[in-house]
Structure formats: structure tokens, C-alpha cells
C-alpha positions as CSV (number, residue, x, y, z in Angstrom):
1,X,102.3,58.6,40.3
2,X,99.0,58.1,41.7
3,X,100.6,57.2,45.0
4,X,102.2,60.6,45.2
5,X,99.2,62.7,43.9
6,X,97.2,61.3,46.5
7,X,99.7,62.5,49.5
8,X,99.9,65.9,47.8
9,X,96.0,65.8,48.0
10,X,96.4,64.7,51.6
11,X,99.1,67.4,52.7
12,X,97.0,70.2,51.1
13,X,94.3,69.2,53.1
14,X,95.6,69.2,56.2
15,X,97.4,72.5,55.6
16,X,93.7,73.9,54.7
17,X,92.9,72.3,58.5
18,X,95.9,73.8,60.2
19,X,95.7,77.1,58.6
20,X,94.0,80.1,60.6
21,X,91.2,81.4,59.0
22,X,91.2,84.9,57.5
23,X,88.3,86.9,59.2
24,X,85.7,88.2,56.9
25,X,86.4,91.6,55.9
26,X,84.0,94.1,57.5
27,X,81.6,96.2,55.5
28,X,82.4,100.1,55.1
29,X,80.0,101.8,57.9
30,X,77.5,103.5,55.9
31,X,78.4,108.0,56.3
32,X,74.2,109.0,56.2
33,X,74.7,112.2,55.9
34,X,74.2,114.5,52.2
35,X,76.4,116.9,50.7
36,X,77.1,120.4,51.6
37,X,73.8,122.7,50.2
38,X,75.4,124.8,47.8
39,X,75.9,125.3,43.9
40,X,78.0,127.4,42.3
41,X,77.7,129.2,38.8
42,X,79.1,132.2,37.1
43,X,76.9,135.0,35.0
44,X,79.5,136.8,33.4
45,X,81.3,138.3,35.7
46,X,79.1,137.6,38.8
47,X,79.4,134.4,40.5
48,X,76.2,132.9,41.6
49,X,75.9,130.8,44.5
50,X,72.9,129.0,44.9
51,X,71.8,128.1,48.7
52,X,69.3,125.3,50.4
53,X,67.5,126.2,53.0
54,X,65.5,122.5,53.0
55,X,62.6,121.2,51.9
56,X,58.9,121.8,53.1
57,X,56.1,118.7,52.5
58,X,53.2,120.7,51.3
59,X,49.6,119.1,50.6
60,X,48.9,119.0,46.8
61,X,45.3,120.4,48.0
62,X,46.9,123.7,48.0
63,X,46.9,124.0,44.4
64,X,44.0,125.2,43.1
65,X,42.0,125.6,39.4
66,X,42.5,122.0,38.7
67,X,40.5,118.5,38.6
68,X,41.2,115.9,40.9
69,X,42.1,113.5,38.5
70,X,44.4,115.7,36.5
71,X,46.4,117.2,39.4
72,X,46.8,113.1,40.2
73,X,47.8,112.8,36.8
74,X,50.2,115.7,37.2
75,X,52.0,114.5,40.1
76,X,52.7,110.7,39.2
77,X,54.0,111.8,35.8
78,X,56.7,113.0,37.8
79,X,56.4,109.7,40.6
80,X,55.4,112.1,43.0
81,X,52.8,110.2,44.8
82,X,50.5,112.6,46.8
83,X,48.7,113.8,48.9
84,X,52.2,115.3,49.9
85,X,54.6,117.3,47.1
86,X,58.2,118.8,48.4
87,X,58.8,121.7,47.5
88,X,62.9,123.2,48.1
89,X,63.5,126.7,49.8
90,X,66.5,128.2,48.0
91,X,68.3,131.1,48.4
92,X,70.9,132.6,46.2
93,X,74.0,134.5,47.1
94,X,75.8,137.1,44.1
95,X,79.3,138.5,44.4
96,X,79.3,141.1,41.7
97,X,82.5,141.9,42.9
98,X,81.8,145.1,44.4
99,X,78.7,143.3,46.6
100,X,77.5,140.5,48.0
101,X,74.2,139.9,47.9
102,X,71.8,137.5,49.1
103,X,68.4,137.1,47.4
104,X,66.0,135.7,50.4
105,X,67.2,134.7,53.5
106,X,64.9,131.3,54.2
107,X,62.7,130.2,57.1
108,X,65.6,129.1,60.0
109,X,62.9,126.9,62.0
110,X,59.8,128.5,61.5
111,X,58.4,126.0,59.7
112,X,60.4,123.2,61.2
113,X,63.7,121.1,61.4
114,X,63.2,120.0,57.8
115,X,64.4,124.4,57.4
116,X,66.9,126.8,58.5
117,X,70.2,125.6,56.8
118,X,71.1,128.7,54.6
119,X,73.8,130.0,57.0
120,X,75.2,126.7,57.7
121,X,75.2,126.3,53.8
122,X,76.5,129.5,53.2
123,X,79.8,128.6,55.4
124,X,80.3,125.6,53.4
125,X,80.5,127.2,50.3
126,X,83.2,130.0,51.5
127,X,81.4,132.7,52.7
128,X,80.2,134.3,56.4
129,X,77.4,135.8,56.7
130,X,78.8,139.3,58.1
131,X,80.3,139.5,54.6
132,X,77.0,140.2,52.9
133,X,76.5,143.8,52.3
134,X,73.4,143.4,50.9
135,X,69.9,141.3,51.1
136,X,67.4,141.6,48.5
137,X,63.9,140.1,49.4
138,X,61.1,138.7,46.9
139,X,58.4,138.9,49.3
140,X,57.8,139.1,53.0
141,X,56.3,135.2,53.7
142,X,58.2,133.4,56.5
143,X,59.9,130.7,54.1
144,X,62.0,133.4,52.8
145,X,62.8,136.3,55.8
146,X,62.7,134.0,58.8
147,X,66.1,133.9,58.0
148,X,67.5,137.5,59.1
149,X,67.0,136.5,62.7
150,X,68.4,134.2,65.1
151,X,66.3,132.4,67.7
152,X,66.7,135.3,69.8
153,X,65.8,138.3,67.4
154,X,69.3,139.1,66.7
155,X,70.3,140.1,62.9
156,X,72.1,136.7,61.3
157,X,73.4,139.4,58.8
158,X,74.2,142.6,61.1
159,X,75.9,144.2,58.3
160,X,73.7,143.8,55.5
161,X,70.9,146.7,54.3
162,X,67.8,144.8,53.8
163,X,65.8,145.8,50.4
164,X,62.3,144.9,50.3
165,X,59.4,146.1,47.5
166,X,57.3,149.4,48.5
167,X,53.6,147.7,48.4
168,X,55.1,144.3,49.8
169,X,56.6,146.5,52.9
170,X,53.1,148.5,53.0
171,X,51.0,145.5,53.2
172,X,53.0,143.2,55.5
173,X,54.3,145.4,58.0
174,X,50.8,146.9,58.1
175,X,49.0,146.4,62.1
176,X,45.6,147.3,60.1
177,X,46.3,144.7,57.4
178,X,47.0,142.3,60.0
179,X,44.3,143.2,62.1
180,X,41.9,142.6,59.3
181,X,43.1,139.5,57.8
182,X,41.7,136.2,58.7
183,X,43.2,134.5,61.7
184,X,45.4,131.7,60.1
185,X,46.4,134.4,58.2
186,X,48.1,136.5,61.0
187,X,50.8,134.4,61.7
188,X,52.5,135.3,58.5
189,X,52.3,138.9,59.3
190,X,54.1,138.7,62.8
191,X,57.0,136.5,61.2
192,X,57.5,139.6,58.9
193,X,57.5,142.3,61.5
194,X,59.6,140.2,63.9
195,X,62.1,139.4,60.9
196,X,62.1,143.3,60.4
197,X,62.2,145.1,63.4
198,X,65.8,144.5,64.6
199,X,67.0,146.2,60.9
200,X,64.5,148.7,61.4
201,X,65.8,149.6,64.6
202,X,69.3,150.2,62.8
203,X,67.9,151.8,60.4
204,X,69.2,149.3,57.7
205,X,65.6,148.6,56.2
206,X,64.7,150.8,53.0
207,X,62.4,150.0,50.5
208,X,62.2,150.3,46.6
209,X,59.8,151.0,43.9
210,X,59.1,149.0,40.8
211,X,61.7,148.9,38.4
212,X,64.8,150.0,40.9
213,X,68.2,149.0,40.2
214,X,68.8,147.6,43.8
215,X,72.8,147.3,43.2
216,X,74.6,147.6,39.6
217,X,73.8,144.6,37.9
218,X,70.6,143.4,39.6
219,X,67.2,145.6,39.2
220,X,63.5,144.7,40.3
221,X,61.3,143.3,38.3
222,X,57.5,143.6,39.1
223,X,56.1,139.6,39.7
224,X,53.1,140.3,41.6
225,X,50.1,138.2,42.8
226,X,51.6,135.7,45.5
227,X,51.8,138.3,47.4
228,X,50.9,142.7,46.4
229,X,54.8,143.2,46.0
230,X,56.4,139.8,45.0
231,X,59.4,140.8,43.0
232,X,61.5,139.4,40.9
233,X,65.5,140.4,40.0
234,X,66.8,140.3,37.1
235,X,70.2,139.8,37.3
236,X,72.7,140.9,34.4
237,X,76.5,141.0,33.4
238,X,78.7,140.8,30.5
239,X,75.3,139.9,28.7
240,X,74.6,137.3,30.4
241,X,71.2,137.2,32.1
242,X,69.2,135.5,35.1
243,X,65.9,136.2,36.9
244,X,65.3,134.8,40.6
245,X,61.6,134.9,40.1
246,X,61.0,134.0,43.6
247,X,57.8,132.0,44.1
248,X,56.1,132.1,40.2
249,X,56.2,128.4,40.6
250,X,55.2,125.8,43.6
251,X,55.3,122.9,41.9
252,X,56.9,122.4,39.2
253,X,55.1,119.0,38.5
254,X,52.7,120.9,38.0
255,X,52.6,124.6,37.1
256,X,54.7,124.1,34.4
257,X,52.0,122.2,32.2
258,X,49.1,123.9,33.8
259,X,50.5,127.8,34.4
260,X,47.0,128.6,35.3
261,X,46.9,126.5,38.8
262,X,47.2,128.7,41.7
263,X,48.2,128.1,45.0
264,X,46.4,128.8,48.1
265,X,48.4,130.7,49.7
266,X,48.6,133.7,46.5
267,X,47.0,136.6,47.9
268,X,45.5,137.3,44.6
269,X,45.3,134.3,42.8
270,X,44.2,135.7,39.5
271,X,47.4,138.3,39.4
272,X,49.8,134.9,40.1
273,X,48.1,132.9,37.3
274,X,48.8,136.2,34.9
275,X,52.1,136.6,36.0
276,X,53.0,133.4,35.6
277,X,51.9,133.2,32.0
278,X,53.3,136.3,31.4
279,X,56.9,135.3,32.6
280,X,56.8,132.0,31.1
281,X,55.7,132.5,27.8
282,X,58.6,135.6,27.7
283,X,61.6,133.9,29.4
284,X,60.8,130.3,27.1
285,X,61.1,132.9,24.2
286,X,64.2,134.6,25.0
287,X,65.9,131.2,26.7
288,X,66.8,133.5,29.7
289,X,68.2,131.2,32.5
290,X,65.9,131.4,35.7
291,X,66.3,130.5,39.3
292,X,63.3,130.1,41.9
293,X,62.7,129.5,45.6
294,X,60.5,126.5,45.2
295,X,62.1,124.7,42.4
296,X,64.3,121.6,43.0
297,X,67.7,122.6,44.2
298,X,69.5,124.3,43.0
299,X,66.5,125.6,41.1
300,X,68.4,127.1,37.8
301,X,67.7,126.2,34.7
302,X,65.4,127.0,31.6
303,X,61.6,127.3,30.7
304,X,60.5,125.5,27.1
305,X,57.7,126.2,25.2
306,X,56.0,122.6,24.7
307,X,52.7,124.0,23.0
308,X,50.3,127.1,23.6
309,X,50.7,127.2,27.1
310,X,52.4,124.3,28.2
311,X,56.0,124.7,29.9
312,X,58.7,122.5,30.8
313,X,60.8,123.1,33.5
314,X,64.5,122.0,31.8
315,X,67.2,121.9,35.2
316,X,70.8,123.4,34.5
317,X,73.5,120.7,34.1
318,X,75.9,120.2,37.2
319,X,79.4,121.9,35.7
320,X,82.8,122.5,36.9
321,X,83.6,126.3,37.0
322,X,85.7,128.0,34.5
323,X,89.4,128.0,35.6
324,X,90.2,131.1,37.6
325,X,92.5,132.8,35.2
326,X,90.0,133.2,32.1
């Protein structure tokens, strides 16, 4: 017996000799690449696509009304170590059904590679941009109308009318404003005449006043101090409501639990502060769903009351759509 369990020893070894040996099975190549920019939601009966643009590294110097060693505080709370913060450029398309409506258009490369991918984004989710009848603009800052041109001037949206506030119009289109404005200033005021002119030249530019309903369904809301007409929408069907309020927030690291820190580039720093109280305290009361530019994509979600004056951004859960039939 042990004479023949030592030759079956024997012969399994020499068949482990003689046999090839399987190659190592290669490792999966890794892709490197992310995921289409896009998020999808419904408001009633509008559907509500939200768009990234990218992501701009801004130096947490720029926020202003705050210590040192609370801004440091701030930021690591949320493991954001500085001096850099990013801060997302959204966008956010609507089909009401009857339109289709973009709300800001981004920077395309004016502030970079790290920009520019709304169109690109827009394609992935299902949509060209010829299709958009409509854009709607918060203010006139490059980050958000750099957008409506190409590299050379052309309109990226030829058959959209672009809507932009009265006062923001007056100020940033304005060769005396610009004239008088300090000279890192003037930059900003070419990239929104040069985003304007080839609409203008079609005549599909108009401006609005305060309180206009732009389209059925979406109607300005008054947001100033980041710039003299920043302007919210306030979006609204079946009951269901949303305000894109545009640039009220920065960071949300933040601005949230200190509304009163203001960014250096608000033209009127005071207004922003108010209006971002103001908008806060209201929309954490009436748990109105809210969407903004600067606010980690795809920037929708609420605004809790944690205390007198203390906020919490809360970010909308990723869902599936509602099946087409209901």
C-alpha cells in the first residue's frame, strides 16, 4: 500500500513537471476617464437636466469677513485642505415641453482646460445645442457666458434668444463702467461684450426687469450683490418648486455656516452677504429644492436651518427617473 502511494506521489509529480504552465492572467487595463457630466431630474412636469462645465481651483483668500483660523477650520471640516478650494461650474438645461432652456452657459476655456464642457455634456445627455430656444443668464461674469461663443466668436447656440437682467446688461456692457473700473477688473467686462455681441448683432439679446416671467414656468427673481443684476429663477410646475440661485454661494464649506463671508469678487459685498441670508433663511423654511453654479455637481439639493444663522448645505440623492408612462 505504501509502495503504490509512493508511485502515485511520484507520477503526480512529474505530470506537475511536464505540464505547461498556465500564464498569469493579465490585469484589466485601467479606463481613466469619468462619467458623462450630466444629471437628470423632473419638477413636475419639467425635466431638469443639470450640466458640468468643470471645476475652477480658487484660493480660499478670496473669501472674506472671516479669521484665519476659522476659515482653516471651515475648510478641513469638510477635508478640504487649503490654500486651494474647487469650486464646480454648473449649468442647467429645462424642457418645459414647450422650451428648452438653458440657465448659464459656462466659461468654454476662458479660465482654462479644467472648463468648457457644457456642450460636450449637453450631447451626452440627449440634447444639441441648436435645440435650445432659449438661454437665461444669472449674471454676466465669464464662468457663466463664455459659453455662447465658440473660439472664433460664433454663437454655440444660434437659435437661442439670450435673456439677461436690465441693471446686470446696463453695468457690464457699459464702455464707461469699464473704462472706470480697476484694471484687473476689465477683463471681465470684455468677456461679456465679446460673449454678447454676435446675439446682439442678430438681434437675439433682450433684457428683463425684476420680477419677469422669462418663459411660463420660470420667472426672475431679484439675487443681487455679486454682481448689480445677479438673478435668480425660480422655476415652477405642477407645484413643485426650484430656484437656480446662481452664485449666492462659493463655498459651500463655508458659506453655509458662515452666510456672512463674502467673496472677493461680489461687486457689492454687503448686498451678497444680505442676500444670502435673506435666501437662506427663507428657502431652509419653506424646504424649496435649490440648484447653484458653484455648488458640487450636480449642485441640487436643500438648505437646513442648523441654528440662528447657521445652514447646511444637504445634496439631492442620485435617483432613477419615474418610468415614462406616469
Amino acid at each position: 500500500m505504501k509502495k503504490t502511494f509512493k508511485c502515485m506521489l511520484a507520477f503526480c509529480g512529474a505530470l506537475a513537471v511536464l505540464a505547461p504552465v498556465a500564464p498569469a492572467q493579465a490585469e484589466a487595463p485601467m479606463v481613466k476617464t469619468q462619467v458623462p457630466g450630466y444629471y437628470r431630474t423632473m419638477l413636475g412636469q419639467f425635466e431638469i437636466t443639470a450640466l458640468y462645465d468643470g471645476a475652477i481651483e480658487l484660493d480660499s483668500q478670496l473669501l472674506k469677513n472671516v479669521k484665519e483660523q476659522e476659515l482653516e477650520r471651515l475648510l478641513s471640516r469638510m477635508f478640504i485642505e487649503g490654500p486651494k478650494m474647487q469650486t464646480a461650474v454648473n449649468a442647467y438645461l429645462i424642457n418645459t415641453g414647450s422650451n428648452l432652456v438653458l440657465v448659464d452657459a459656462g466659461a468654454a476655456k476662458l479660465f482654462g482646460s479644467g472648463l468648457g464642457h457644457i456642450v460636450g455634456n449637453m450631447r451626452a445627455a440627449g440634447y444639441d445645442p441648436a435645440q435650445v430656444d432659449t438661454v437665461i443668464v444669472t449674471h454676466l461674469h465669464g464662468d457663466h457666458v463664455g459659453g455662447l461663443g465658440d473660439s472664433a466668436g460664433q454663437m454655440v447656440f444660434p437659435n437661442a434668444t439670450i435673456h439677461v437682467a436690465q441693471t446686470d446688461n446696463d453695468f457690464w456692457l457699459s464702455p464707461q463702467m469699464a473704462a472706470q473700473a480697476p484694471a484687473e477688473i476689465q477683463p471681465f467686462f470684455k468677456m461679456a461684450v465679446d460673449a454678447a455681441a454676435p446675439y446682439q448683432a442678430r438681434g437675439q439679446w433682450k433684457t428683463f426687469a425684476e420680477g419677469s416671467e422669462v418663459v411660463p414656468g420660470i420667472r426672475a427673481v431679484k439675487a443681487y450683490g455679486h454682481t448689480p443684476g445677479h438673478t435668480a429663477y425660480a422655476v415652477e410646475s405642477n407645484g413643485e418648486k426650484l430656484l437656480i440661485w446662481g452664485d449666492v454661494v462659493h463655498s459651500h464649506a463655508v458659506q453655509f455656516a458662515r452666510p456672512e463671508v463674502a467673496f472677493e469678487f461680489d461687486v457689492d459685498q454687503a448686498q451678497a452677504v444680505a442676500t444670502r441670508k435673506s435666501l437662506m433663511y427663507s428657502l431652509a423654511a419653506t424646504k424649496t429644492l435649490v440648484a447653484g453654479m458653484h455648488l458640487p455637481f450636480p449642485g441640487i439639493g436643500h438648505v437646513r436651518a442648523d441654528g440662528k444663522g447657521i445652514y447646511s448645505w444637504i445634496p439631492a440623492e442620485f435617483a432613477p427617473l419615474p418610468p415614462a408612462s406616469q
